[in-house]
Structure formats: structure tokens, C-alpha cells
NUNUZA-757008 format. One record per residue (C-alpha): residue in one letter; z, x, y. Coordinates in steps of 0.05 Angstrom, whole numbers, plus 32768, in hexadecimal, padded with zeros to 4 digits. Layout:
BEGIN
<nutor resn="A" z="Z" x="X" y="Y"/>
...
//
This chain:
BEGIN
<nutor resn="X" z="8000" x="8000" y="8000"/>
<nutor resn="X" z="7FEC" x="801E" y="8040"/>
<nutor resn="X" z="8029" x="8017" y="807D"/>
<nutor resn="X" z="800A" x="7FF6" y="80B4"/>
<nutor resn="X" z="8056" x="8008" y="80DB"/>
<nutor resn="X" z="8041" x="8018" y="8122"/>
<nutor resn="X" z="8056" x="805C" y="8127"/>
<nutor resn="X" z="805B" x="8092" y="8162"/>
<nutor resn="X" z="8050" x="80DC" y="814C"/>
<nutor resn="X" z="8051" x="8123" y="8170"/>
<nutor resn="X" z="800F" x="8153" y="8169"/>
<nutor resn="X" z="8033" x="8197" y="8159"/>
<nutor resn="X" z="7FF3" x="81C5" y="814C"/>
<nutor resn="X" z="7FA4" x="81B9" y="8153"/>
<nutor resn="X" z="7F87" x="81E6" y="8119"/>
<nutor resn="X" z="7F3C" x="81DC" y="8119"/>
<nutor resn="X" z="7F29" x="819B" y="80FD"/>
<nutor resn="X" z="7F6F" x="8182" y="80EC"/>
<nutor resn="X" z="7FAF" x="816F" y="8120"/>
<nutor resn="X" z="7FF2" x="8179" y="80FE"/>
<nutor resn="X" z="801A" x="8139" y="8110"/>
<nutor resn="X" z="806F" x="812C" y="810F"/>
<nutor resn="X" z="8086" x="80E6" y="810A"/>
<nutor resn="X" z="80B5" x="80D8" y="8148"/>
<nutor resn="X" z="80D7" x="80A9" y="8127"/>
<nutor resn="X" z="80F7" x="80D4" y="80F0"/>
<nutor resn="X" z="8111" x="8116" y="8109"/>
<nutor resn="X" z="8113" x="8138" y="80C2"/>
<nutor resn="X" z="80CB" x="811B" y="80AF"/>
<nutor resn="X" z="8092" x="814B" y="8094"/>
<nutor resn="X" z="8059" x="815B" y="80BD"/>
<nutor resn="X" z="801A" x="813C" y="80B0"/>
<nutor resn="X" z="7FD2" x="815B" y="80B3"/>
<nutor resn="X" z="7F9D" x="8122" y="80CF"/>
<nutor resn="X" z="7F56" x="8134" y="80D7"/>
<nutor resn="X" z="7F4B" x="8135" y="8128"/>
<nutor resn="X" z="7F0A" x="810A" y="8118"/>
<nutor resn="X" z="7F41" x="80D2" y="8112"/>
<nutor resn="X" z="7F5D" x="80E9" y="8152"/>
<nutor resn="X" z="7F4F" x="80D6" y="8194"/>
<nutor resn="X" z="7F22" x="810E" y="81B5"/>
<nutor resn="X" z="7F52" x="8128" y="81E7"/>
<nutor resn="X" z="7F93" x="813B" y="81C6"/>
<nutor resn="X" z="7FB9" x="817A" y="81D6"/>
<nutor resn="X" z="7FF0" x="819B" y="81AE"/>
<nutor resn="X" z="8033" x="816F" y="81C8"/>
<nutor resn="X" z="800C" x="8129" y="81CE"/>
<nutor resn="X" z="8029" x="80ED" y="81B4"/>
<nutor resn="X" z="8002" x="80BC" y="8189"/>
<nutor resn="X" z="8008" x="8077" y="816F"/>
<nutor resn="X" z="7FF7" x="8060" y="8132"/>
<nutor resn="X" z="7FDB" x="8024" y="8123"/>
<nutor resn="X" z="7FB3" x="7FF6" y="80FC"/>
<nutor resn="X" z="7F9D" x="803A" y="80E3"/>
<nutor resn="X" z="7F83" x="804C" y="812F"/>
<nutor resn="X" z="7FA5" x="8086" y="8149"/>
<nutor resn="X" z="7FA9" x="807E" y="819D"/>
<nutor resn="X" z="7FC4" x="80B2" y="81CD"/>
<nutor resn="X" z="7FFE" x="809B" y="81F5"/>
<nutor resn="X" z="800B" x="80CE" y="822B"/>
//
């Protein structure tokens, strides 16, 4: 089953083709790697991103 949770995450490092994402909501969570084709174009190393609906969109 795929979580359609709105969630909020924090880029930590742009490394070529992939974005390594932290959940905000969980302080102890794993990082995640996300393809930046499934990122909005503009993201920097310490942008937030919501989740949701499977659409990632940048919130600052």
C-alpha cells in the first residue's frame, strides 16, 4: 500500500541525478534517495518539500 500521508522533508545533498531527502516529521528517520526528475527543477541542498499525492512541491 503506498502512504499518500502528506509529508514535509529536508533536501540534505544533490548528487547528480538523485536528491537525498530527511523526513521532518521523524527526527531519527533514514534518508531517502529520490530521483530529481521527480523533483521540482529548482531545489537546492536545505529546501523543504511536500509530499503529496505522490507530487513532490517546494515550499520555501
Amino acid at each position: 500500500m503506498i502512504d499518500m500521508t502528506p509529508t514535509t522533508y529536508l533536501v540534505i545533498k544533490i548528487d547528480g541525478d538523485y536528491a537525498l531527502l530527511r523526513r521532518l516529521e521523524e527526527e531519527n528517520a533514514e534518508p531517502i534517495s529520490v530521483a530529481r526528475a521527480l523533483l521540482p527543477e529548482n531545489i537546492q541542498e536545505g529546501s523543504r518539500l511536500l509530499r503529496e499525492f505522490l507530487e513532490y512541491t517546494l515550499l520555501d
